[in-house]
C-alpha positions as semicolon CSV with decimal commas, in nm:
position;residue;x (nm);y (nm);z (nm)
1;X;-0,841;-0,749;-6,492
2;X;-0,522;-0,902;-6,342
3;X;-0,187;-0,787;-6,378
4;X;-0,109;-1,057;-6,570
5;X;-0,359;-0,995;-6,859
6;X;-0,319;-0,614;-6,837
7;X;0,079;-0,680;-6,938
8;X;0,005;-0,941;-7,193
9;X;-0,281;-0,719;-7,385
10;X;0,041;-0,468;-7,374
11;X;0,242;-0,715;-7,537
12;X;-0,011;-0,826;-7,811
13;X;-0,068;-0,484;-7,909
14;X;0,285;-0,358;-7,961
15;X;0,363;-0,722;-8,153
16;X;0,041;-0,749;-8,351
17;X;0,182;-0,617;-8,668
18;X;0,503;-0,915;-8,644
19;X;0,320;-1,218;-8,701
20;X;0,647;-1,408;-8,652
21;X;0,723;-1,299;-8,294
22;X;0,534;-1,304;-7,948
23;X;0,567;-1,210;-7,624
24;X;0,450;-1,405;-7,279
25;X;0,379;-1,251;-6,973
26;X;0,402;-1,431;-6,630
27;X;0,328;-1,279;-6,315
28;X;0,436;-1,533;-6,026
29;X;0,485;-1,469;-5,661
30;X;0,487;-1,051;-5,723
31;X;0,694;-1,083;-6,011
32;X;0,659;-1,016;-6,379
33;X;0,850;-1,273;-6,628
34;X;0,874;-1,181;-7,003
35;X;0,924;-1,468;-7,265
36;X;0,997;-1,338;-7,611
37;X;0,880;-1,558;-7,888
38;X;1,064;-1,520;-8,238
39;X;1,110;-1,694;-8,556
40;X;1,420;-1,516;-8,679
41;X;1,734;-1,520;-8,524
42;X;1,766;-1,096;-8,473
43;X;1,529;-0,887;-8,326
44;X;1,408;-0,627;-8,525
45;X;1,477;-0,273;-8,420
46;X;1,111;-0,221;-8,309
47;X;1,165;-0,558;-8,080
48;X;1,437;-0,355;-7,897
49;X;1,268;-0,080;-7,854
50;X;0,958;-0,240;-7,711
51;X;1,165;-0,442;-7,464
52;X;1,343;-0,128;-7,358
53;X;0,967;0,046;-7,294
54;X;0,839;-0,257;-7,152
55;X;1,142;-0,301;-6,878
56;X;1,117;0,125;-6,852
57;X;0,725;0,049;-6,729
58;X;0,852;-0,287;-6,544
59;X;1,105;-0,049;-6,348
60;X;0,788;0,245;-6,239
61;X;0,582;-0,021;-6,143
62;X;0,793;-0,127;-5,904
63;X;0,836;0,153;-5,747
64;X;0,460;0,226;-5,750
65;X;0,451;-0,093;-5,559
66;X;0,749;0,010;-5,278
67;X;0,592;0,359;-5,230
68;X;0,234;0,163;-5,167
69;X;0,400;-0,109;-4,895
70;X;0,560;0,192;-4,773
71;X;0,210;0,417;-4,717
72;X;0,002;0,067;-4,569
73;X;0,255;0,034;-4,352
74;X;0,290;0,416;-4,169
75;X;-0,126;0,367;-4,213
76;X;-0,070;0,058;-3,951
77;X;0,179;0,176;-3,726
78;X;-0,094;0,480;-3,731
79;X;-0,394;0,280;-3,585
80;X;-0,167;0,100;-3,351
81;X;-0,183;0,460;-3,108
82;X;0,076;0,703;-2,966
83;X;0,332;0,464;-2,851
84;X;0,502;0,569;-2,501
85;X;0,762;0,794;-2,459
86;X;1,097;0,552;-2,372
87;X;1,411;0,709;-2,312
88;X;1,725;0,570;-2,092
89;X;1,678;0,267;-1,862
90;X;1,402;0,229;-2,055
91;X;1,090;0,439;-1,938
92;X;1,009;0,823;-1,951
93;X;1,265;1,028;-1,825
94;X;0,998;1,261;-1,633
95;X;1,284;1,556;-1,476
96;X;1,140;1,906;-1,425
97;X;0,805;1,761;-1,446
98;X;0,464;1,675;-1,178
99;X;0,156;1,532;-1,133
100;X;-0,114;1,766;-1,089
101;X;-0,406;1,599;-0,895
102;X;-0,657;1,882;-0,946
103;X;-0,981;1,754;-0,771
104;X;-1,128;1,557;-0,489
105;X;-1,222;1,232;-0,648
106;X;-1,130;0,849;-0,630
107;X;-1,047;0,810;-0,981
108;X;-0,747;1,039;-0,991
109;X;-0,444;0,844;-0,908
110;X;-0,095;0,728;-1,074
111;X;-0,073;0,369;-1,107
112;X;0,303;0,220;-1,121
113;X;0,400;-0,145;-1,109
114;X;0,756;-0,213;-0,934
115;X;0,890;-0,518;-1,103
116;X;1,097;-0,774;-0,836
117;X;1,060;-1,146;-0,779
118;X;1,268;-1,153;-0,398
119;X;1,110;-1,076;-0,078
120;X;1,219;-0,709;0,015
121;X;1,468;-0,704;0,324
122;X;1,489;-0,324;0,235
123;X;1,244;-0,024;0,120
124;X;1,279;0,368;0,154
125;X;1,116;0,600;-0,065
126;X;1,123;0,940;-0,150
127;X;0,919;1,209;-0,294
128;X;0,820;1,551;-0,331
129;X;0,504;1,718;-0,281
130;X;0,302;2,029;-0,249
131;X;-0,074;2,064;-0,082
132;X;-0,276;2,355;0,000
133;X;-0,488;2,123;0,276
134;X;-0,347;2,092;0,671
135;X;-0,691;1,952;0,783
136;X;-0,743;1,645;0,498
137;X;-0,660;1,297;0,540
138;X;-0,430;1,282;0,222
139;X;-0,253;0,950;0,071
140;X;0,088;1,031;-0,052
141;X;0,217;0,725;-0,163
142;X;0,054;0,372;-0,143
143;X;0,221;0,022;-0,146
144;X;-0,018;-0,311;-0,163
145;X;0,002;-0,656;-0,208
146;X;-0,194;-0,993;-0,219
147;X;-0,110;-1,016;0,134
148;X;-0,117;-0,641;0,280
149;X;-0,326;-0,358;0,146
150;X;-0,049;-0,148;0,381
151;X;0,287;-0,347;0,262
152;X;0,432;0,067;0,252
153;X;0,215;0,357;0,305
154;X;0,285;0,715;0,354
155;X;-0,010;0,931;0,440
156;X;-0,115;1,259;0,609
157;X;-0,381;1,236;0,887
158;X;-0,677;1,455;0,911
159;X;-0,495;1,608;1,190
160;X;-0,221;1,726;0,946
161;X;0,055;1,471;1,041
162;X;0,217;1,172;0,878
163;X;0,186;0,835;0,936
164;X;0,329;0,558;0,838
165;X;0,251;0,162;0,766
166;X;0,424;-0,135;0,696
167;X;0,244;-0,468;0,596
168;X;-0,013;-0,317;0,785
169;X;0,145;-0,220;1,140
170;X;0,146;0,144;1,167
171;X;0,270;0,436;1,300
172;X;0,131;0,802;1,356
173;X;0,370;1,061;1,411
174;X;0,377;1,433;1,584
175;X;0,535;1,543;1,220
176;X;0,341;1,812;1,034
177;X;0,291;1,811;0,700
178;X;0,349;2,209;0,587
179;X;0,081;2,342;0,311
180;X;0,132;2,558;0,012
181;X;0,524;2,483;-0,063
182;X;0,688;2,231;-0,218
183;X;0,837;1,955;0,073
184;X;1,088;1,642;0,018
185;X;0,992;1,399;0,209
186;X;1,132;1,025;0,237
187;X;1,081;0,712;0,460
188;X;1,274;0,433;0,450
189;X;1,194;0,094;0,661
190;X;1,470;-0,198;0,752
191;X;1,291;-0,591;0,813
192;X;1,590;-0,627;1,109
193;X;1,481;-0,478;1,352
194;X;1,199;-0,278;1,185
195;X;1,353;0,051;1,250
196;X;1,167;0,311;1,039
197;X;1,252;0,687;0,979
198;X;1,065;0,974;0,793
199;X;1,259;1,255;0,669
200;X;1,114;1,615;0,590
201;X;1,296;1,931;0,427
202;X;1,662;1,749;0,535
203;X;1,533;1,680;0,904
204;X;1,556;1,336;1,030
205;X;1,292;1,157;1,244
206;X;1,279;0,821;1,386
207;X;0,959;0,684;1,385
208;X;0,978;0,393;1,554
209;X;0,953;-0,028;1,488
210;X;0,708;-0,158;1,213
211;X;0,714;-0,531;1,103
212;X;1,033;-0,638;1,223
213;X;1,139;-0,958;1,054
214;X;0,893;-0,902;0,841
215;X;0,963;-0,864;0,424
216;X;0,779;-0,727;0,154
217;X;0,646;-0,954;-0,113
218;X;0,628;-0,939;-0,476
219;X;0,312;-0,875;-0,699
220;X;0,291;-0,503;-0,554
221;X;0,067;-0,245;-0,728
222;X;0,197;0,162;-0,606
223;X;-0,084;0,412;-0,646
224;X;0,050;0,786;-0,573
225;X;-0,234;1,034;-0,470
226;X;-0,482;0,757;-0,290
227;X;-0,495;0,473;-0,065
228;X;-0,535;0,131;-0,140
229;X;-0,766;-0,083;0,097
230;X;-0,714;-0,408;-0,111
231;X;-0,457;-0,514;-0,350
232;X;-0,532;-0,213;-0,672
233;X;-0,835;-0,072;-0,528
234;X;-1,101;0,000;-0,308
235;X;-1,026;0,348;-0,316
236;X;-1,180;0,602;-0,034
237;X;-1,267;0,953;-0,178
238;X;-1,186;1,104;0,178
239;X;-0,826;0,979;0,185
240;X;-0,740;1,104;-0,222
241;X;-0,452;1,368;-0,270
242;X;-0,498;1,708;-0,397
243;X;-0,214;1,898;-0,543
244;X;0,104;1,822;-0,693
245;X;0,358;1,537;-0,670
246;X;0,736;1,520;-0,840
247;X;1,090;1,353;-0,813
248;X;0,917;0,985;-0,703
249;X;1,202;0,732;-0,617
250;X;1,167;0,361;-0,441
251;X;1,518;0,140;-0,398
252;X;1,470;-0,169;-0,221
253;X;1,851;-0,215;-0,105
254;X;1,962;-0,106;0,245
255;X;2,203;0,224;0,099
256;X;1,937;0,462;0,255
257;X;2,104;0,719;0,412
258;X;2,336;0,860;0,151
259;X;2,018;0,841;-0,096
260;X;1,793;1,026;0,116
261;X;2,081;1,300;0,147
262;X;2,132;1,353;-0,175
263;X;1,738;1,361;-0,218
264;X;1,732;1,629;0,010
265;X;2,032;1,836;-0,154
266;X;1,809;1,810;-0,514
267;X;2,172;1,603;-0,623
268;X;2,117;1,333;-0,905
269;X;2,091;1,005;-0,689
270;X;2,363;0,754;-0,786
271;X;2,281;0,467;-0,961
272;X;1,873;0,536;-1,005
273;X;1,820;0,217;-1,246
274;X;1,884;-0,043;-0,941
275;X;1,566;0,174;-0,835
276;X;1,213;-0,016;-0,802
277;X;1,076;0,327;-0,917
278;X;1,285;0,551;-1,101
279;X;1,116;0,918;-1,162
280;X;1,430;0,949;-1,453
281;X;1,294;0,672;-1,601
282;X;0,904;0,624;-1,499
283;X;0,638;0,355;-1,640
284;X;0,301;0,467;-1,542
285;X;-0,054;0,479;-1,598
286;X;-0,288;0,772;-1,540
287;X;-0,630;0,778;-1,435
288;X;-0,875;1,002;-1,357
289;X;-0,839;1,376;-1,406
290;X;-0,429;1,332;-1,346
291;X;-0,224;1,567;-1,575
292;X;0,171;1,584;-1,669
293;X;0,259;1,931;-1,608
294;X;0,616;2,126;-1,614
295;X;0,790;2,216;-1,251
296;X;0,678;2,600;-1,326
297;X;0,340;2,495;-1,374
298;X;0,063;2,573;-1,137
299;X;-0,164;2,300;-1,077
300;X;-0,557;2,451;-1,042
301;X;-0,756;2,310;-0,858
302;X;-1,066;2,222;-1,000
């Protein structure tokens, strides 16, 4: 029965013994309309006091009806999913946490998207990181584009030491990568001139020249823990990461230096939301076997 003949068979019954006065109900657009039909000029007493019940049941029924909208809608923000966590400049402010990368596999990786539209001039980046492996070709951090599979790569060689690529011109360096304790690392890359330095635990290293003149283009996909040989995959399971990874920063504007020191010093670094990637404020994706864990953490190997 509608809820327009449900009030009305109200109304009949309550009037039936008046055979000089009537009541209409109208329901239009969610909305109940009464139209009282008399032939006197007063309501009776018993008039009144239907009315009064009738606006009494008018008034719970609307708030049966706010209490339902209410429930469908937390049912529908329900089925939409967790929604992700977004605190200041706008993404997940990830401090005193890591990425454990537990396994050997080419599924596990972090997938971040830097967002910029202008040909980099400029890139450094700098992260920390802690591996129990001196003999495993190991990809820390991994830059690619339409263009270059390379655009910015930071790996460890089998032999143990970095190296380091830029749209696909590289450089291997006699810098060790030490095992089971947490390093800071950063490299940072300049188009004039191509001059390219790695540091490691607050030393400084020059590496050498990589792309000079060269930039960076847009459209960039950044996977931490493994190497990209085309632009988002073809992922090598020799070349994956195993351990943990925290404090991941990328800046594409030339102040370097005094960002790298206060990297190494564990200082907040000023002005993190000009940062490409901003670990205070971090939009990822996981895949794989890749777990959020707290600094204190251990991350088991699996």
């Amino acid at each position: 029965m509608r809820v327009e003949e449900t009030y009305q068979s109200l109304a009949d019954e309550e009037f039936a013994e008046n055979g000089t006065t009537s009541l209409d109900i109208k329901v239009q657009d969610n909305n109940v309309y009464m139209v009282v039909n008399s032939g006197r000029s007063q309501h009776t007493d018993r008039e009144r006091s239907v009315l009064r019940a009738l606006v009494a049941l008018l008034g719970l029924l609307s708030v049966l009806l706010l209490t339902s909208t209410i429930v469908l809608m937390t049912k529908r923000t329900r089925t939409l999913g967790p929604q992700p966590l977004l605190l200041k400049y706008g993404g997940q402010d990830m401090q005193d946490q890591t990425f454990c990368f537990p396994k050997h596999t080419d599924t596990d990786y972090v997938k971040i998207l830097p967002n910029y539209m202008d040909p980099l001039v400029h890139l450094s980046l700098c992260m920390r990181y802690k591996t129990k492996y001196s003999r495993k070709e190991q990809s820390l951090f991994s830059l690619a584009n339409h263009r270059y599979h390379n655009a910015f790569l930071l790996f460890i060689e089998k032999s143990g030491r970095f190296s380091f690529s830029v749209n696909n011109e590289e450089k291997h360096t006699n810098i060790f990568s030490p095992v089971n304790q947490w390093n800071s690392v950063c490299a940072t890359w300049n188009s004039c001139g191509g001059d390219s330095y790695l540091w490691l635990n607050g030393k400084k290293f020059y590496i050498g020249k990589l792309a000079s003149g060269h930039t960076i283009q847009n459209e960039t996909i950044a996977l931490v823990g493994q190497d990209q040989d085309s632009h988002g995959g073809h992922l090598d399971l020799a070349q994956c990461f195993v351990g943990a990874v925290s404090d991941v920063y990328l800046w594409g504007h030339g102040k370097s230096v005094p960002l790298v020191a206060e990297f190494m010093r564990r200082e907040s670094l000023s002005n993190p939301d000009d940062f490409l990637i901003n670990w205070m404020a971090l939009n990822y994706t996981l895949s794989g076997d890749v777990s959020v864990m707290s600094r204190e953490s251990t991350c088991t190997e699996k």
